[in-house]
N, C-alpha and C positions, 0 to 999 in steps of 0.2 A: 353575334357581334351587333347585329342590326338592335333586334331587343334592346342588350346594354347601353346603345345610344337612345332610344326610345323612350328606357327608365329614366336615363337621366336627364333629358329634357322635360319630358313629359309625364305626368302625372296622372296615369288613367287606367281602368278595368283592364284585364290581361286577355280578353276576349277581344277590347280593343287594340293593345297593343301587337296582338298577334296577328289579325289584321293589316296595321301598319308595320309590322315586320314582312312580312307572305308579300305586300306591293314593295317593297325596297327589293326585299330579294330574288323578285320577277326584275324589277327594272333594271338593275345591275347585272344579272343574269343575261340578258337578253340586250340589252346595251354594247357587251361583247362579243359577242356571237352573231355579228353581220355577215351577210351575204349579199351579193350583186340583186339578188329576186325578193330580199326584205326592204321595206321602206320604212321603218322606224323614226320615231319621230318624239322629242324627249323638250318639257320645256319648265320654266319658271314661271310663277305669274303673282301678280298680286288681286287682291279683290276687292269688291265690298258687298253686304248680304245688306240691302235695304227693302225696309218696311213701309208699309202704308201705316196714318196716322192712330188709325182700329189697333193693327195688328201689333204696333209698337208696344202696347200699353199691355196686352197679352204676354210678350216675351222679355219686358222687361228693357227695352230700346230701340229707336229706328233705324239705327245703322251699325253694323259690326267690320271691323278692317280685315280682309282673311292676308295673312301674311305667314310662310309664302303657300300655293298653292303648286302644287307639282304634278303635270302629265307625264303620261305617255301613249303613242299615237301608233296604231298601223295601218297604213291603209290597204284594202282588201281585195276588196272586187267592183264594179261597176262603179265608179265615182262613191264608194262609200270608204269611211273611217271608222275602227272604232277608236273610242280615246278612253281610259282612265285614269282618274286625276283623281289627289286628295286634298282638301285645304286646310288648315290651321288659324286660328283666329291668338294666334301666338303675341302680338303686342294687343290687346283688346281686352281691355276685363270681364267683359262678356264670354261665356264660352260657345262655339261653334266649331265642329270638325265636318267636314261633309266625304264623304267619298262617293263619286260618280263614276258612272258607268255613261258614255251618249255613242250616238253612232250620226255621221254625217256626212250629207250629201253638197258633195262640192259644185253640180252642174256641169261636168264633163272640162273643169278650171283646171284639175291637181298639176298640170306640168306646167301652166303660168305664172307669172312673178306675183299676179294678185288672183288668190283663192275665195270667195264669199262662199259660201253653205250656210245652209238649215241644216237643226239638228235635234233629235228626239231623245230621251233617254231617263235615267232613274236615278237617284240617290239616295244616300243614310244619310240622318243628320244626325251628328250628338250631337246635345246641348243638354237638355235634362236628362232627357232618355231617346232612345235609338229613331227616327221617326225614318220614315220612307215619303220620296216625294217624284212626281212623275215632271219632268225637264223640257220643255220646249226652249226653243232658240236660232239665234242665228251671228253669225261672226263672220271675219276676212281675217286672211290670214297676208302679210305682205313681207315677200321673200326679196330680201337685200341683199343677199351671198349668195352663193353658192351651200350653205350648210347655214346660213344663220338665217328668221323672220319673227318680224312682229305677228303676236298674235293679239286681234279685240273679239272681244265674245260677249253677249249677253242672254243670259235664263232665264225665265221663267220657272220660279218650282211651284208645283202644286200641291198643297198638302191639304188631303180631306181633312174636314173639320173634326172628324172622330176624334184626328191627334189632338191631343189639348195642350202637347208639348211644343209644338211647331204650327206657323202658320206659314199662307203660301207667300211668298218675296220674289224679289229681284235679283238674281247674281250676275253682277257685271264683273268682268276679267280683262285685265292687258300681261299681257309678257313675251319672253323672249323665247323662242322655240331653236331647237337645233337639229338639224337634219342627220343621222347618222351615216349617210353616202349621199356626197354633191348632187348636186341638182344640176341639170342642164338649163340655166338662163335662160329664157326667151327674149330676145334684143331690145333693150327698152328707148324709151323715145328721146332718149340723152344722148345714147350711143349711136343711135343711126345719125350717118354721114346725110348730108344735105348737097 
């Protein structure tokens, strides 16, 4: 099923698309199958992949829209997360797919309404051909509901220069994240009585 929706938006190698079938069918998979001792964490995001004015002329343009970009989050052990997310550069004439892998560290934050972390990790790019690039970063995540938060994020990727298909950029991110089991509020400064 995933596939068939895949082919028909999308127009890509079957290595890729099976790829983005294997992450839809984790995410729904696991999206249902909560427990009280999972902390899942599932979001929307939009982007943008900007370039420096060298790197532009290499790939062809300074900035790409990724629309949408889609997580998914567990957090683990010690203030760490990992997250996997795919993006899509779906209204852009330009092509970019990225799929990451980051893991991060909240600073002993995750049960407050405002989360900040650093965060390390990896990526694939399509564009021409498959490229690998190494992710530094840092974001806040800010929790409005009980299940719902803004999430801002910004990357670094780093791509050796071997690639000649990718250069290193900026990935900046905002979206909406949803919590699969509520969250205990910490009392924000609105709601304390005076």
């Amino acid at each position: 099923m995933f596939l068939a929706i895949i082919n028909f938006f999308i127009p890509l190698s079957m290595k890729l698309k099976f790829s983005i079938g294997l992450i839809l069918f984790l995410f729904f998979n696991n999206t249902f199958s909560q427990n009280p001792s999972n902390k899942w964490v599932a979001g929307i995001h939009m982007g943008s992949v900007l370039y420096n004015e060298v790197n532009a002329l290499k790939v062809g343009g300074a900035y790409i829209d990724q629309i949408p970009r889609l997580t998914l989050s567990r957090y683990m052990f010690n203030n760490i997360t990992f997250e996997a997310g795919i993006g899509f550069s779906v209204i852009d004439s330009q092509k970019y797919t990225t799929f990451d892998g980051i893991a991060k560290y909240d600073f002993g934050t995750s049960y407050d309404n405002i989360v900040p972390y650093v965060l390390i990790g990896g990526s694939f790019i399509s564009a021409e051909k498959f490229t690998p690039t190494l992710n530094f970063g840092v974001g806040n995540t800010f929790w409005v509901y009980p299940n719902y938060g803004i999430n801002i994020q910004i990357m670094y990727k780093f791509s050796e220069t071997r690639f000649e298909s990718q250069t290193s950029h900026i990935y900046p991110t905002v979206g909406i994240i949803y919590s699969f089991k509520p969250r205990n509020m910490r009392t924000r400064l609105w709601d304390m009585k005076h």
